[in-house]
C-alpha angles and dihedrals in degrees: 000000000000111000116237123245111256119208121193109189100187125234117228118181091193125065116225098253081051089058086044106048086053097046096049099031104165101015089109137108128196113253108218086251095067098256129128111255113202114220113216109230094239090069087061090048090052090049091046091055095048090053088047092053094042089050096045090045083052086051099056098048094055092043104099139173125211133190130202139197112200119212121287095033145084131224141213115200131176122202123214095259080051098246102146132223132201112203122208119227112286094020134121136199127191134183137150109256094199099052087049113106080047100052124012098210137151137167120214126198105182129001129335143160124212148201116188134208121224116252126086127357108295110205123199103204112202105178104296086349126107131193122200135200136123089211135351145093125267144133133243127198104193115161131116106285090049160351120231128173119185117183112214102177129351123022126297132207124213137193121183140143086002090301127112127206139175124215135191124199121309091024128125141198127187129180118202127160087004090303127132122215122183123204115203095175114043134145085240084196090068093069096057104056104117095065082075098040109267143113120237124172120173102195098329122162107265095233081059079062094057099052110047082053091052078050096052098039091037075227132143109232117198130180137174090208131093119273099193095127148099125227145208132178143124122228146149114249115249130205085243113078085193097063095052089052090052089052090050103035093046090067096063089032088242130122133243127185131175148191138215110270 
């Protein structure tokens, strides 16, 4: 016996437009003509990935690392094009190490000094001041009571208080009470002393003295004299805090005495 040829026609009691419109309920969008116009569900896939990169670009700006030296320290810090900083006691620094080799930008908050690699424009941000090189090495003071830039090798670019200089090696620009003072002549390895371990002040206020010692020592100085001075003088720093204030009080016959923080 042959069999017989068996043919199942299926019975469906819903058309295919039917099946789609409830799959895909919602993934629809309105043609001008009035028609209903069906999305295909890649289109949503391609503009969920876009929102995810966006989000995660976003991300990486904002993402930042900051370093920070405490009073009383020093701290060596490389940055990812290799350029090198130096931070003073009671100083931070902070970048964003993935948006790096798109922006070389840093903010300081104390005292640094920094050698930079070549490659694209590196910018130091103090407050509303820039500094501006693409390599070279330089210093920057910035704290409240001033703002100090020294160039070392290469050109530097400074803008503070709306005004723009440029300075060479062995040039200097402070700001102080909003004015600015350029030094066209000036001994740049003074200003970085304290990377080997001295003090060194050029006609600097005697209460800026103070301070930066309090900052070295991580000490409290008091005194019942008169600080209405400026000082200048050159000297190693020594483990005893005591010793450095005899060296600087002696030489306006006034005493200074101080106390661990």
């Amino acid at each position: 016996m042959k069999p017989k040829k068996i043919k199942i026609a299926p019975k469906w009691s819903k058309s295919k437009e039917d099946i789609w419109d409830e799959t895909f309920f919602g993934l629809e969008d309105f043609a001008e003509n009035g028609k209903i116009k069906r999305v295909r569900p890649w289109r949503y896939m391609w503009a969920a990935a876009v929102v995810f990169a966006v989000i995660m670009l976003s991300a990486s700006y904002f993402y930042s690392v900051t370093e920070i030296s405490v009073r009383g320290a020093q701290l060596a810090v490389v940055l990812p094009d290799g350029s090198k900083v130096s931070l003073n006691a009671d100083s931070r620094l902070s970048y964003r190490p993935i948006w790096w080799f798109v922006t070389r930008n840093v903010e300081l908050s104390g005292e640094a000094y920094f050698e930079v690699q070549h490659g694209r424009r590196f910018s130091v941000l103090s407050g509303g001041n820039r500094v501006s090189v693409l390599g070279t090495s330089f210093n920057v003071f910035s704290r409240p009571e001033r703002y100090a830039v020294t160039c070392l090798t290469g050109r530097v670019q400074v803008a503070a208080n709306k005004q723009t200089s440029l300075l060479t090696p062995d040039m200097r620009l402070t700001s102080r009470d909003g004015k600015i003072t350029v030094q066209k002549k000036f001994d740049a390895t003074q200003s970085i002393g304290w990377t080997r371990s001295r003090f060194v002040f050029v006609g600097i206020p005697l209460p800026d003295v103070i301070r930066e010692v309090e900052r070295q020592y991580n000490i409290q100085i008091t005194t019942k004299d008169d600080l209405d001075h400026t000082f200048t003088g050159n000297f190693s720093k020594t483990e005893n805090p005591g010793q450095v204030l005899d060296i600087i009080g002696s030489t306006f016959g006034i005493k200074l005495s101080y106390k661990n923080k």
